[in-house]
N, C-alpha and C positions, 0 to 999 in steps of 0.2 A: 804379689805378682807370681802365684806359683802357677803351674799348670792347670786351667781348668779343662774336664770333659765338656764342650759345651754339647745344648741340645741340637736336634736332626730339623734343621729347617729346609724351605724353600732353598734348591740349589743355584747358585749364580753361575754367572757365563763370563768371560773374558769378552767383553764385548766392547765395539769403541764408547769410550768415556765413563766407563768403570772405573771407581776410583780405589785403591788399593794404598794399605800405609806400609809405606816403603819410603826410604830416602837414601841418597849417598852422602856422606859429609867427607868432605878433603879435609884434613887436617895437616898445618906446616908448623913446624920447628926448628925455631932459630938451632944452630946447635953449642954449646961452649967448648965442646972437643970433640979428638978425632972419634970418629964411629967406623969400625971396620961391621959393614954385611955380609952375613953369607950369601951365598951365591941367589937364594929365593929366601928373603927375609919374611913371606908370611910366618912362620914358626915361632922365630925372634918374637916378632910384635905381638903376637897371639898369648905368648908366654910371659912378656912383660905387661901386657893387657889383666890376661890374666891374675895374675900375681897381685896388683897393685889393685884393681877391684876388688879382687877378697880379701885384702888389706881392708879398705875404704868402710865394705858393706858387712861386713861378716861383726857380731856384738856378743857373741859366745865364746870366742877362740877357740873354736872344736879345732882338731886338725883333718877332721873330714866333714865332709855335709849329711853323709850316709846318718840316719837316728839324730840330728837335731832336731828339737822341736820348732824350730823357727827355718824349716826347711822351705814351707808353703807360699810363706809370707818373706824371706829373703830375697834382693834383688839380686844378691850374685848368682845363685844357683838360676832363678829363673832368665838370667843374661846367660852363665859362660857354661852351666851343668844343668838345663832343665830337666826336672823330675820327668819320668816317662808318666802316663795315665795308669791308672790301674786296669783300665779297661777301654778297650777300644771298640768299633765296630767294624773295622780291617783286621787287627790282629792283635795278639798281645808283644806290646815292646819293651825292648829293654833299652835301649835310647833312641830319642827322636832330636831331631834336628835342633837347631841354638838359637835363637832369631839375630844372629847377625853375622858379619861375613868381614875377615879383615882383606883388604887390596893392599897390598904392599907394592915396595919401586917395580919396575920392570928387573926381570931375571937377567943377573952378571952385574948389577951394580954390588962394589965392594966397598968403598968408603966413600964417608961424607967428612969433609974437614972441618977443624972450627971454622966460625964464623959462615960457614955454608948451610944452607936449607934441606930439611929430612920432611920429603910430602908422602902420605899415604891414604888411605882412604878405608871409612867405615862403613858398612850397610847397615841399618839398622829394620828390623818386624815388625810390626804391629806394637806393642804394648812397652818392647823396648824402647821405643821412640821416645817417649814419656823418661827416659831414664838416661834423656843424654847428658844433663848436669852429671850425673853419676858418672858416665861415660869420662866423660870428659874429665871430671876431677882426678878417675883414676890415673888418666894418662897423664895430664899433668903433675901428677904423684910420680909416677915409673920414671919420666926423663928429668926428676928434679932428682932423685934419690939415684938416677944414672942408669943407663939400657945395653947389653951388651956383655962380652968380657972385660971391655976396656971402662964400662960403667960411664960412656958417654953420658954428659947431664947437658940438657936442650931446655927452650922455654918453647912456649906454644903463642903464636902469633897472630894465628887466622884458622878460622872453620867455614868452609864455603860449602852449602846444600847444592846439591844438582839435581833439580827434580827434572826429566825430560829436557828441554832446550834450554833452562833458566838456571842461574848461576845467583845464589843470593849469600852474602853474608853474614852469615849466623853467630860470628861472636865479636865485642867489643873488646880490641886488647886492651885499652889502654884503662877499664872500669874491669878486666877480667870477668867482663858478663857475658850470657847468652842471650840472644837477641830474639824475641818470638817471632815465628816465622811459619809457614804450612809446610807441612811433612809429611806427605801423599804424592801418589803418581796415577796419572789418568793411563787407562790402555790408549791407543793411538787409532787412526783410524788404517790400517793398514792396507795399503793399496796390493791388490790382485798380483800373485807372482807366481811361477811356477820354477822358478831356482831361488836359493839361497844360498850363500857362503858365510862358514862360520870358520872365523879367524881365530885360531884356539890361541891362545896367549900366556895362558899357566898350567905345567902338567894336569891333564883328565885321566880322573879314575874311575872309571865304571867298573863296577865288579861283578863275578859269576859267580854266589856260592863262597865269596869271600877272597877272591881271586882275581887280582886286576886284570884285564882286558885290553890288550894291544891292539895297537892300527887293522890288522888283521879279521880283527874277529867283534871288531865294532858294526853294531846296524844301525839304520835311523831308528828303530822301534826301542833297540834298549835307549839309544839316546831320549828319546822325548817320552818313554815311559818312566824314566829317572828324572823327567823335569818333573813331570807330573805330579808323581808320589812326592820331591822335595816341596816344592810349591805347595800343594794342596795340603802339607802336615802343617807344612810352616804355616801359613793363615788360616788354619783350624785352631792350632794348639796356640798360635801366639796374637791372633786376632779376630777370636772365633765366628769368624767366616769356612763358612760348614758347603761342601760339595761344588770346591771351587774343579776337581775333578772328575764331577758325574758320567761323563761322558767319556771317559778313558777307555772304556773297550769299543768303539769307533774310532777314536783319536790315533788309538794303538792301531789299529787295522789299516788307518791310510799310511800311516808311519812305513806299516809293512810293503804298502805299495810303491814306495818313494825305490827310486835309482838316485847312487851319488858316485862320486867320483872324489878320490882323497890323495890328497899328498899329505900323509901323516907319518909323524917319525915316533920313536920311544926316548925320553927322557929319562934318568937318574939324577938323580941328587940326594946330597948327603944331609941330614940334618940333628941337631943335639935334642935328646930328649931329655930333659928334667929329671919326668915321671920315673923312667930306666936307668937313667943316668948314663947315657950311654950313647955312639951314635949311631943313624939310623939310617938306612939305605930306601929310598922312595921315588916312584916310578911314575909317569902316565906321557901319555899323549902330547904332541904337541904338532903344528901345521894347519893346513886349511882343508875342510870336510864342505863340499858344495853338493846341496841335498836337488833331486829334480821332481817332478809331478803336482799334484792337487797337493797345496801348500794351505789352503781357506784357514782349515781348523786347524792348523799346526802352528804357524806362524807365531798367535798369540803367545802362546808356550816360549816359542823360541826367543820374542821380543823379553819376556818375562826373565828366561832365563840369564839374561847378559847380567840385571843387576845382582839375583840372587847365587848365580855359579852353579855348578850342577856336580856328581860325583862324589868322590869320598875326600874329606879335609877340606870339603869346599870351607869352614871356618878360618881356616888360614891360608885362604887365596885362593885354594887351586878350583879348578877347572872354571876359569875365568873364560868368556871367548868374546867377541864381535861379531856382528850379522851386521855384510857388506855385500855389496854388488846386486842389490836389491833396491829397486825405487821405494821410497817411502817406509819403507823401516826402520825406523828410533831408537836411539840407545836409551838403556836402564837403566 
């Protein structure tokens, strides 16, 4: 499952009833004790996700991925550290995107008590799909062996898929199985609109040069030129669907034409880093961004990005939003 370059085919289009492998799974945990959250628990979960998969998958016990020979072929790396390409034909990188996305509770939830329910939710990629048993063991590993400082230990009770309007359940607690199920999402047919509003819901970080971007100095062009490139690496590198962005410098030019109107504010929050050991002060966006003009070719984008997030640490939640006040366009 490691990175492949694939080759330069026929470009596709986001067009209605394209099917794309994408899904969301909700996942719930009884819990046995108290769980204190910080203030935006994607980080928390992302890091005991982490951990507990390269427990599960890792058969060498390197202490790093960097120079193992089973780099290529490892599901952890290619789930939580995918290798970049050696070679691209946009540019040379040094990390590309992860194929998947944690949603954690809504921001300000602080604890969950025993006997209370801890729900959160997975995106899963292209080829990650295929690796939800994995998924899933791991995280059943993290909240048996305890999550947290307080090392809360949870059991896992239910996994519900949400492909577009349909709610299905995907595991058997009572035989601790996974249930087969379809793990794709069709684009929608999106009806004609000339505004949109996106209901930002977890700090956005767009960045300049390395440099987050405040309410101020956001456009619609960096916005949907930042779905773009996320979108189009992700189902290259992790479902090799090759020039799902052909058409990015048109795309970008109506972007450029759009008028919005924003009521966006600046977030902080603090959070513990492992890796530094240390804590960490983090920033973005939050509010509602109502974009106006020739919406045709953007839309899709925008439907697209609800499930995948858009920005930087989109992996542990952020830059989540909703598209509302629109006839006819579907959540991710």
């Amino acid at each position: 499952m490691g990175s492949i370059q694939p080759l330069l085919c026929t470009p596709v289009r986001l067009t209605p009833g394209f099917t794309l492998p994408l899904a969301r799974y909700h996942f719930t945990f009884h819990m046995h004790s108290d769980l204190r959250l910080p203030e935006f628990a994607g980080s928390l979960l992302r890091g005991q996700f982490g951990a507990a998969l390269r427990r599960t998958a890792c058969m060498t016990g390197s202490k790093t991925c960097g120079g193992c020979p089973l780099l290529r072929t490892c599901p952890y790396p290619a789930i939580f550290e995918t290798p970049a390409p050696a070679t691209h034909h946009l540019q040379k990188f040094s990390q590309v995107p992860n194929p998947y996305v944690i949603e954690p509770p809504r921001l300000g939830i602080r604890r969950v008590v025993a006997g209370e329910s801890l729900s959160f939710s997975i995106v899963l990629v292209g080829r990650a799909l295929a690796q939800l048993a994995l998924v899933t063991f791991s995280l059943q590993r993290a909240f048996r062996h305890g999550i947290g400082k307080e090392r809360a230990q949870g059991e896992l009770v239910s996994i519900v898929c949400e492909s577009g309007d349909d709610w299905t359940q995907v595991y058997d607690c009572d035989a601790d199985k996974l249930v087969e199920h379809d793990a794709a999402v069709q684009v929608p047919d999106l009806a004609a609109a000339e505004t949109v509003t996106l209901e930002i819901e977890t700090p956005l970080r767009l960045q300049d040069n390395g440099r987050p971007l405040g309410p101020e100095a956001l456009t619609p062009r960096r916005l949907v030129t930042a779905l773009m490139r996320r979108a189009s690496l992700l189902f290259e590198l992790h479902a090799d669907i090759v020039g799902l962005a052909h058409d990015a410098t048109a795309i970008a030019a109506a972007a450029e034409r759009l008028t919005d109107e924003r009521a966006l504010r600046w977030h902080d929050w603090r959070r513990y880093s492992s890796r530094q050991q240390a804590e960490m002060t983090l920033g973005g966006v939050l509010g509602t961004w109502t974009l106006h003009g020739e919406l045709s070719s953007i839309l899709p984008w925008l439907w697209l990005g609800q499930g995948l997030h858009v920005g930087k640490n989109a992996t542990m939640g952020l830059g989540r939003y909703r598209l509302t006040r629109t006839p006819g366009v579907a959540s991710c």
